[in-house]
N, C-alpha and C positions, 0 to 999 in steps of 0.2 A: 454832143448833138446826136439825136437819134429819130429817126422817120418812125412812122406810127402810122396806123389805119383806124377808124372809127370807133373799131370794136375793142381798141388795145389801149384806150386812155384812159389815166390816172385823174381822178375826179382832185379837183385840187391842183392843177400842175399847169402852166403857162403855155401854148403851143402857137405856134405862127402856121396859118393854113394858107395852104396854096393847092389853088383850083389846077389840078395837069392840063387842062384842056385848053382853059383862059391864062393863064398868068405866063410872062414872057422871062425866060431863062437869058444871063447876059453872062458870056464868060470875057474876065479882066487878062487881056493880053498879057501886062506886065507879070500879074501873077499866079495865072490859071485859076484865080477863083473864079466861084460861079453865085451869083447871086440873083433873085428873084425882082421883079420891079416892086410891086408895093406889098411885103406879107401883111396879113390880119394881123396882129393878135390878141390870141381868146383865152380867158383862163377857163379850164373845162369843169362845171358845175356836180353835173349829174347825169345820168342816162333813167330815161323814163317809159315804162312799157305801160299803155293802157290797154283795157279791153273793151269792147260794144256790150253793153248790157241786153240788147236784142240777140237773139238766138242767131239765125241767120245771117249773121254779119260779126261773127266772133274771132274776128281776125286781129292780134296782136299790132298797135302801132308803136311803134318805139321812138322816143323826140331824144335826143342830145341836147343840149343845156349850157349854154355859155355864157360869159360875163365879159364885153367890151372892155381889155384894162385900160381906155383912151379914157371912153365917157362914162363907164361904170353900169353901163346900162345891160339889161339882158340880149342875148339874142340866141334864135332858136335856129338852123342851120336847115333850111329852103330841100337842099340836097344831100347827100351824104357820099355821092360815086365820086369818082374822077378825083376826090379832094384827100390831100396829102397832111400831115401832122407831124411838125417837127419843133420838137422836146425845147425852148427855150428858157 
């Protein structure tokens, strides 16, 4: 198991994301683990940098790229702060 930030993921590779801000951490008495209420996860697609074809407004946007492994569907991630990436 290995934590990860946005900018360190292997396009191809299955990650359970948790929000630090939102998602609630439980540690198991009996055992000291720690486990999260409900992770995602997303298999990581691709990273995507566009550019404004207008002069004045040529600021790089970058989208992350993900694949729902429940529904199969795509999803494009809203946010990128706060959120955590661990290698499953």
């Amino acid at each position: 198991m290995s934590i990860k930030f946005i900018d360190e993921l292997t396009p191809g590779t299955t990650y359970a994301v948790i929000d630090r801000k939102k998602d609630q951490f439980v540690v198991d008495p009996s055992s000291d683990d720690i486990t999260v209420s409900v992770p995602d996860r997303l298999l990581y697609m691709e990273e995507k940098t566009t550019v404004s074809p207008y002069v004045h407004t040529q600021i790089p946007k970058t989208r992350f790229t993900f694949q729902d492994t429940n529904t199969g569907d795509n999803v494009s991630l809203k946010k990128t702060h706060d959120l955590l990436f661990i290698e499953s």
